[in-house]
Biopython code that builds the backbone (N, CA, C, O; Angstrom):
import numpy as np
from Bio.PDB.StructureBuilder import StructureBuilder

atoms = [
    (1, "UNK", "N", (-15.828, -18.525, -21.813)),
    (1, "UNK", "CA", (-15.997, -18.778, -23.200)),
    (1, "UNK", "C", (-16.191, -17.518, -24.021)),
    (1, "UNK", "O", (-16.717, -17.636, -25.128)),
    (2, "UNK", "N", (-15.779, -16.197, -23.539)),
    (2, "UNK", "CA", (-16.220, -14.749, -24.565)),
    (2, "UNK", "C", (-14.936, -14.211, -24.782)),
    (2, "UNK", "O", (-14.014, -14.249, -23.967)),
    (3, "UNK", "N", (-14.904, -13.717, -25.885)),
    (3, "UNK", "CA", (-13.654, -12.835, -26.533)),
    (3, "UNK", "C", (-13.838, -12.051, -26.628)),
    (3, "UNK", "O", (-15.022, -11.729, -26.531)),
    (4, "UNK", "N", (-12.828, -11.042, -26.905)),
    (4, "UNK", "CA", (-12.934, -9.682, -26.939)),
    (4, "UNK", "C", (-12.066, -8.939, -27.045)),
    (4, "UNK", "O", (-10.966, -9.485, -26.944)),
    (5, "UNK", "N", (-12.044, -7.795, -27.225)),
    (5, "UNK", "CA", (-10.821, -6.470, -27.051)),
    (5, "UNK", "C", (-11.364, -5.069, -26.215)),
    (5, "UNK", "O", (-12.373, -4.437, -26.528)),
    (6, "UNK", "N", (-10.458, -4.748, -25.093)),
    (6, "UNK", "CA", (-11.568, -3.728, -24.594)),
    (6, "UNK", "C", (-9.809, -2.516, -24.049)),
    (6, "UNK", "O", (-8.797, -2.912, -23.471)),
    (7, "UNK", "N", (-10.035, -1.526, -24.394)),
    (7, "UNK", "CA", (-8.884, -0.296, -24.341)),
    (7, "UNK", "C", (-9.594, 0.291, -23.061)),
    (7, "UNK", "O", (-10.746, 0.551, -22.714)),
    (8, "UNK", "N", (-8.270, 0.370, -22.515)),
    (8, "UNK", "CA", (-8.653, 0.790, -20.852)),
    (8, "UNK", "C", (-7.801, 2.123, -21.033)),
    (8, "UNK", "O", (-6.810, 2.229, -21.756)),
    (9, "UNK", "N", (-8.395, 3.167, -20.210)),
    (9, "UNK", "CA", (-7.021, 4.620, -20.299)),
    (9, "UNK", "C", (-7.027, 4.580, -18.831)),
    (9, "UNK", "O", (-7.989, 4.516, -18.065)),
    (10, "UNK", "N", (-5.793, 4.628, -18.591)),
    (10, "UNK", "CA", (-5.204, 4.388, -17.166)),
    (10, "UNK", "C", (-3.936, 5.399, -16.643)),
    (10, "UNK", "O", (-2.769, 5.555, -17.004)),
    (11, "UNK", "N", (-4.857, 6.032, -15.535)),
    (11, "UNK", "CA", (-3.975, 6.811, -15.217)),
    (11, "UNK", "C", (-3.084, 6.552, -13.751)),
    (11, "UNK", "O", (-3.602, 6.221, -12.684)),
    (12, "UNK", "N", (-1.627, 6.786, -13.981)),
    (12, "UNK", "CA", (-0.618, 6.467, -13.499)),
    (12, "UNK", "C", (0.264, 7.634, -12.674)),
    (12, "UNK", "O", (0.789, 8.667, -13.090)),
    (13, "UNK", "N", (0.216, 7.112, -11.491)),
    (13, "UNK", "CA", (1.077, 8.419, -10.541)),
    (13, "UNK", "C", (2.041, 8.269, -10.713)),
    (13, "UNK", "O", (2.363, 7.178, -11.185)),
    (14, "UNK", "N", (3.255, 9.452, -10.384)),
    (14, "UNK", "CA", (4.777, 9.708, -10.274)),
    (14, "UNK", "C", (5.387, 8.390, -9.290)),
    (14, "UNK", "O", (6.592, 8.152, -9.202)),
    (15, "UNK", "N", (4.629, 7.827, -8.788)),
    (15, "UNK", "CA", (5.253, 6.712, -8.079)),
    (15, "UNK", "C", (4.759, 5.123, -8.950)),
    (15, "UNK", "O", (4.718, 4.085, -8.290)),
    (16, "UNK", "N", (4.593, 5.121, -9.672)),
    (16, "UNK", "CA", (3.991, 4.104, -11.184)),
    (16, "UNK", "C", (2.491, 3.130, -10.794)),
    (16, "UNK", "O", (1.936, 2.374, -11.592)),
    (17, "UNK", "N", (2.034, 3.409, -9.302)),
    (17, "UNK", "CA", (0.725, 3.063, -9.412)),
    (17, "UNK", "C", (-0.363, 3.291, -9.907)),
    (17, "UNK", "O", (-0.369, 4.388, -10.466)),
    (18, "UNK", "N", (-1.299, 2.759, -9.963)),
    (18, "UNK", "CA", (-2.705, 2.925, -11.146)),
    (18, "UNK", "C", (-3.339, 3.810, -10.019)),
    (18, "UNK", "O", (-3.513, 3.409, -8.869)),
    (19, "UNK", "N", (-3.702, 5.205, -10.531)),
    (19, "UNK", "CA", (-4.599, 5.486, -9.791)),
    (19, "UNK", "C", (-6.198, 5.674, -10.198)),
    (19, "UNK", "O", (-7.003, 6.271, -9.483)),
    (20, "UNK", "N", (-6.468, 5.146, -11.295)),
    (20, "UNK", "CA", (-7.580, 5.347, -11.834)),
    (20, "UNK", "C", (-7.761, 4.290, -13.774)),
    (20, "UNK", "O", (-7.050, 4.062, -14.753)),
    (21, "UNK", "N", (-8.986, 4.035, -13.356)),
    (21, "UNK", "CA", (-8.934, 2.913, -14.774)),
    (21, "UNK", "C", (-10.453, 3.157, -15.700)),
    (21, "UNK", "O", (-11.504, 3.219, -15.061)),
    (22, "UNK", "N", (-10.470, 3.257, -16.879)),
    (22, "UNK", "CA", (-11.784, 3.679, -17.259)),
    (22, "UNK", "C", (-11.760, 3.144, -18.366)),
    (22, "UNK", "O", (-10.661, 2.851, -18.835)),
    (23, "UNK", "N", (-12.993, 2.855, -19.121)),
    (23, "UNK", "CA", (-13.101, 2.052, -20.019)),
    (23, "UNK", "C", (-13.212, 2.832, -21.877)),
    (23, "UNK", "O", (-14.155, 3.392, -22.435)),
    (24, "UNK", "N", (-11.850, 2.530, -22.345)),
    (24, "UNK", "CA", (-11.890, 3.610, -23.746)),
    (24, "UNK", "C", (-12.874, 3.122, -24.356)),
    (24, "UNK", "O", (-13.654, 4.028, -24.648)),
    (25, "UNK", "N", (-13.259, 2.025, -24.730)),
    (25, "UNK", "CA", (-13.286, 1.222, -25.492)),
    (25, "UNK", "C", (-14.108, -0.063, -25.212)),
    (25, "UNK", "O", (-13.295, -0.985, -25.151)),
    (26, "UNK", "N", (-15.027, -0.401, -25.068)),
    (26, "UNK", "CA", (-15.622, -1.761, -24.711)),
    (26, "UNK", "C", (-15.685, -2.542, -25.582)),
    (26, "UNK", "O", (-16.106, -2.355, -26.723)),
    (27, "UNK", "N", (-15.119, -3.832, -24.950)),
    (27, "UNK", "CA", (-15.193, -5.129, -25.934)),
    (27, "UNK", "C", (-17.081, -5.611, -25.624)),
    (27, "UNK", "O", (-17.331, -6.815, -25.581)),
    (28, "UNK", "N", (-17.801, -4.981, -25.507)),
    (28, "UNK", "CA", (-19.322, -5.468, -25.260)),
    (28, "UNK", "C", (-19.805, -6.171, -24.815)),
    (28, "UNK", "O", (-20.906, -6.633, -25.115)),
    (29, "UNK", "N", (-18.764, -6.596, -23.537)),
    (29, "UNK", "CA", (-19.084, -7.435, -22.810)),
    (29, "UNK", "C", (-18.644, -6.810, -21.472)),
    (29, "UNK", "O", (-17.743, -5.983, -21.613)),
    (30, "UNK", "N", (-19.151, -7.048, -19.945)),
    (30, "UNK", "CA", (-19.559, -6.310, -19.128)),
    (30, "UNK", "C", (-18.467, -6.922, -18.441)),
    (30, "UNK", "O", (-17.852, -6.310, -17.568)),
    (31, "UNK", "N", (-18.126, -8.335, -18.848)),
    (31, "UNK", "CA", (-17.283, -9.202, -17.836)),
    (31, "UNK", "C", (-16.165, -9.323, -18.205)),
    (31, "UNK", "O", (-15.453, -9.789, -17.315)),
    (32, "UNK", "N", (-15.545, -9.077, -19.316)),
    (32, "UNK", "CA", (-14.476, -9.033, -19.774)),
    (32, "UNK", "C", (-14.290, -7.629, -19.607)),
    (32, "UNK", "O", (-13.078, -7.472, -19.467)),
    (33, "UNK", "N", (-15.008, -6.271, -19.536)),
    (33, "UNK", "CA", (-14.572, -5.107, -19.019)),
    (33, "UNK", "C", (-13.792, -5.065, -17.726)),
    (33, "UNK", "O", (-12.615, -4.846, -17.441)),
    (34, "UNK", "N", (-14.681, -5.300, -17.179)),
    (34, "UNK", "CA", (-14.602, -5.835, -15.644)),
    (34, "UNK", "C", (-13.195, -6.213, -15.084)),
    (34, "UNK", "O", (-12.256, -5.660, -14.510)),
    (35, "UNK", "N", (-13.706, -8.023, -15.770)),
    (35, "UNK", "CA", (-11.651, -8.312, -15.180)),
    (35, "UNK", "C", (-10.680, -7.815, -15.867)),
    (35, "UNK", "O", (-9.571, -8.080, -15.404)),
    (36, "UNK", "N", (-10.700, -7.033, -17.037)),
    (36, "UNK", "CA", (-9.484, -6.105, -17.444)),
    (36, "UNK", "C", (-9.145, -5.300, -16.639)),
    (36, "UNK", "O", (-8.005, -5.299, -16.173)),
    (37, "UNK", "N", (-10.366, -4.157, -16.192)),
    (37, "UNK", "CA", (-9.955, -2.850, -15.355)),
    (37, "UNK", "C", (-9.557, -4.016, -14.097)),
    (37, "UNK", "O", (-8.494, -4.213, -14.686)),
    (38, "UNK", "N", (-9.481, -4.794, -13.104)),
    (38, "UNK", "CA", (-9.225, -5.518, -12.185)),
    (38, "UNK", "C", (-7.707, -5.376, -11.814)),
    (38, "UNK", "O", (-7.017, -4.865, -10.931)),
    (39, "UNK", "N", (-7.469, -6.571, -13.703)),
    (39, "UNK", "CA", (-6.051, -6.904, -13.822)),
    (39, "UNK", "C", (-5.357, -5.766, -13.699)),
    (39, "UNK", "O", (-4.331, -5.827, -13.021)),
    (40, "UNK", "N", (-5.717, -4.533, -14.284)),
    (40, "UNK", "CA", (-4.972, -3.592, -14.427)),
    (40, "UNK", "C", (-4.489, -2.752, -13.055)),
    (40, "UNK", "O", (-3.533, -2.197, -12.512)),
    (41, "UNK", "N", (-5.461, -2.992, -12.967)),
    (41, "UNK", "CA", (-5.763, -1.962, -11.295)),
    (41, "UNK", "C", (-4.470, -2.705, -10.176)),
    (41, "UNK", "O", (-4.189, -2.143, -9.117)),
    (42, "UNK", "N", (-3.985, -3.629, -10.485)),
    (42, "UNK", "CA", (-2.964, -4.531, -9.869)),
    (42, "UNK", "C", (-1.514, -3.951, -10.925)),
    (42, "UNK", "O", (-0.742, -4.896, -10.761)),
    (43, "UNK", "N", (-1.108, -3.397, -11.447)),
    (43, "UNK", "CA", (0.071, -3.345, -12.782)),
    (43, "UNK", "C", (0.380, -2.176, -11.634)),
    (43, "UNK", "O", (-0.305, -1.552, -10.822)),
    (44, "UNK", "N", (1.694, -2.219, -11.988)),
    (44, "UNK", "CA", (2.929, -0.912, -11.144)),
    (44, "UNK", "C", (3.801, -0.716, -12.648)),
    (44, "UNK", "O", (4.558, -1.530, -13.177)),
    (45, "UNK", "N", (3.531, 0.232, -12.976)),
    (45, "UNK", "CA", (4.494, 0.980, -14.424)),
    (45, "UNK", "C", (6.022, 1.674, -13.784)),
    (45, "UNK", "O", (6.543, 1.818, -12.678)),
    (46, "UNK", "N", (6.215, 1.860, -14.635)),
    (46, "UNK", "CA", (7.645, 2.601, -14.448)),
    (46, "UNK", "C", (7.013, 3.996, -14.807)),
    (46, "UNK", "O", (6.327, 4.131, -15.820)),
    (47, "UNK", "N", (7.197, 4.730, -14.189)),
    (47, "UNK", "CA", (6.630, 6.146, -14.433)),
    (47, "UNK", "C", (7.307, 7.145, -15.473)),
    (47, "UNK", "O", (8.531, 7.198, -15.588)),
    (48, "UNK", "N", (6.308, 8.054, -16.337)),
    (48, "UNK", "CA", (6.704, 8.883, -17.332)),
    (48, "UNK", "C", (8.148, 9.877, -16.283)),
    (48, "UNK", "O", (8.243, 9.957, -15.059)),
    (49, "UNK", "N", (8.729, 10.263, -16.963)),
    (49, "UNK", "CA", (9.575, 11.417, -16.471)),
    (49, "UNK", "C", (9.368, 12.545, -17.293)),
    (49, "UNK", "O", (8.975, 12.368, -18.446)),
    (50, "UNK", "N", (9.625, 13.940, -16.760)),
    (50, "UNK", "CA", (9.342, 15.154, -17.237)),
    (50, "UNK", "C", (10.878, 15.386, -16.441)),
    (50, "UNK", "O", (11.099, 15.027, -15.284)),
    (51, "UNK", "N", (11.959, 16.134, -17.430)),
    (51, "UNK", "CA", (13.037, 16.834, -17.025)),
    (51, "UNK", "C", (13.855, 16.218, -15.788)),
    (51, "UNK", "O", (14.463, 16.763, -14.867)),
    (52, "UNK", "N", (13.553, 14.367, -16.245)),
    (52, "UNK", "CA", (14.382, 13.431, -14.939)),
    (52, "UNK", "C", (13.605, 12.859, -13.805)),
    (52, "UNK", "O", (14.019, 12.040, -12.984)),
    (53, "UNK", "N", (12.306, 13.454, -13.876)),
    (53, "UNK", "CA", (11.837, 13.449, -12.495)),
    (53, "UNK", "C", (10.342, 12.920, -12.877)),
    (53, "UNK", "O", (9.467, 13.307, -13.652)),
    (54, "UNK", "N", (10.467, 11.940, -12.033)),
    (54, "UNK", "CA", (8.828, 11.171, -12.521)),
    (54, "UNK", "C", (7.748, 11.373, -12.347)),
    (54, "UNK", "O", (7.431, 11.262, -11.162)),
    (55, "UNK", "N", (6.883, 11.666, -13.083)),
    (55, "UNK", "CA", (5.171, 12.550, -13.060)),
    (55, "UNK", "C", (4.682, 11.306, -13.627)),
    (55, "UNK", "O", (5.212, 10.239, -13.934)),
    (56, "UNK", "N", (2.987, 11.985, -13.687)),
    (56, "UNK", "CA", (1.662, 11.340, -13.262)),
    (56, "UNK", "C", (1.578, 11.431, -15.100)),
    (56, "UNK", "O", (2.044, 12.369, -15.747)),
    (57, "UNK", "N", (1.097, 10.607, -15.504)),
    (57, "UNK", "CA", (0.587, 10.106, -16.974)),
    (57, "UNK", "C", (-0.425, 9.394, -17.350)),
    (57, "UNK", "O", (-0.906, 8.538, -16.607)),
    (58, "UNK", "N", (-0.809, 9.601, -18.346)),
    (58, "UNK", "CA", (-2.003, 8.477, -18.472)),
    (58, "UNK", "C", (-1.709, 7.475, -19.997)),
    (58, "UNK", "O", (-1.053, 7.673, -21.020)),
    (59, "UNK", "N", (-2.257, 6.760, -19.678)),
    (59, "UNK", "CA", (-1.918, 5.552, -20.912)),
    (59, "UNK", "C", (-3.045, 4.901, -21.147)),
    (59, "UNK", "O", (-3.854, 4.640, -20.257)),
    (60, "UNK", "N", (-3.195, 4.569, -22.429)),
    (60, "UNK", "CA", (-4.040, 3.416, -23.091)),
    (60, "UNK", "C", (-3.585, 2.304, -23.202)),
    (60, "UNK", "O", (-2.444, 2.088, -23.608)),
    (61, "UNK", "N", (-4.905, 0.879, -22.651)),
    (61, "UNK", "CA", (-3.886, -0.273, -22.776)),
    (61, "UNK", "C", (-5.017, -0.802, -23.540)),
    (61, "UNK", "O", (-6.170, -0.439, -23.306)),
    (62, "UNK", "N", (-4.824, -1.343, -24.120)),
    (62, "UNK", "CA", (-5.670, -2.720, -25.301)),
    (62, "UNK", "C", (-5.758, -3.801, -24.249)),
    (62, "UNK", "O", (-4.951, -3.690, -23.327)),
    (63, "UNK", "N", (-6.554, -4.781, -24.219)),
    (63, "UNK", "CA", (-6.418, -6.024, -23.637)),
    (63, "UNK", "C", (-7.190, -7.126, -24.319)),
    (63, "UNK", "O", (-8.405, -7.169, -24.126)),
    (64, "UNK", "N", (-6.647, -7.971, -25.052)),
    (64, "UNK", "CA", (-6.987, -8.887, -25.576)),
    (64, "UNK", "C", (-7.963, -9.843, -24.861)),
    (64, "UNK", "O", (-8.091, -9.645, -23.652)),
    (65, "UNK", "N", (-8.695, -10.883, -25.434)),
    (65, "UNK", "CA", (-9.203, -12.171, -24.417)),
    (65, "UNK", "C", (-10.086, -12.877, -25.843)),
    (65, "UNK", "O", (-11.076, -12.614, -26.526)),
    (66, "UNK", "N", (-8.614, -14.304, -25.725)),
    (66, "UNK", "CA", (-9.281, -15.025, -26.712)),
    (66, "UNK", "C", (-8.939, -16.469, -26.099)),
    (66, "UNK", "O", (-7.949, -16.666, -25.393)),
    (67, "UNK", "N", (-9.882, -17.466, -26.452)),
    (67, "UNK", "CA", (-9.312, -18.786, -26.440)),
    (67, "UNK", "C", (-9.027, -19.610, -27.317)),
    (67, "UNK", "O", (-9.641, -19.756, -28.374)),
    (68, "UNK", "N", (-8.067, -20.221, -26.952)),
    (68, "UNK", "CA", (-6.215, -21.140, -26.828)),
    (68, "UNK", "C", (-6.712, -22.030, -27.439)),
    (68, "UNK", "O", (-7.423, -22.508, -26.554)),
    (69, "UNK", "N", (-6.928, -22.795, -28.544)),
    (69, "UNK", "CA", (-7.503, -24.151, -28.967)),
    (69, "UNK", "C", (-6.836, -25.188, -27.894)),
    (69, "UNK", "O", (-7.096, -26.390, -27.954)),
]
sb = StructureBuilder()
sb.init_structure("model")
sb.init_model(0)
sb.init_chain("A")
sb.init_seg("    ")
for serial, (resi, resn, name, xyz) in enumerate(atoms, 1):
    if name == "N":
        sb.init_residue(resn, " ", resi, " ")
    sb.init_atom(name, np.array(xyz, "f"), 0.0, 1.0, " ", f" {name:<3s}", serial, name[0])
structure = sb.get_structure()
């Protein structure tokens, strides 16, 4: 029953796995932090390229959590 918005910066290896998840941003809630960095920690990106060749990047993700009437 909690909503929220919580920005995760997530950093991503040359092979597009998460290797690390941290919290930009807290939606002020401990549990909705929580299963965001989770969900995320499961995501495979397509990796940044530098000159063709795919390197390590980091990204910000927003993650919503509202309920659906």
């Amino acid at each position: 029953g909690e909503t929220g918005r919580v920005v995760l910066r997530v950093q991503v290896a040359a092979t597009g796995r998460v290797t690390a998840v941290s919290i930009d941003r807290s939606s002020g809630s401990r549990s909705l932090d929580a299963a965001a960095s989770a969900a995320i920690r499961r995501w495979r990106f397509n990796p940044a390229t530098g000159n063709g060749t795919p390197i390590a990047s980091e990204v910000r993700i927003p993650v919503r959590f509202r309920i659906e009437p």
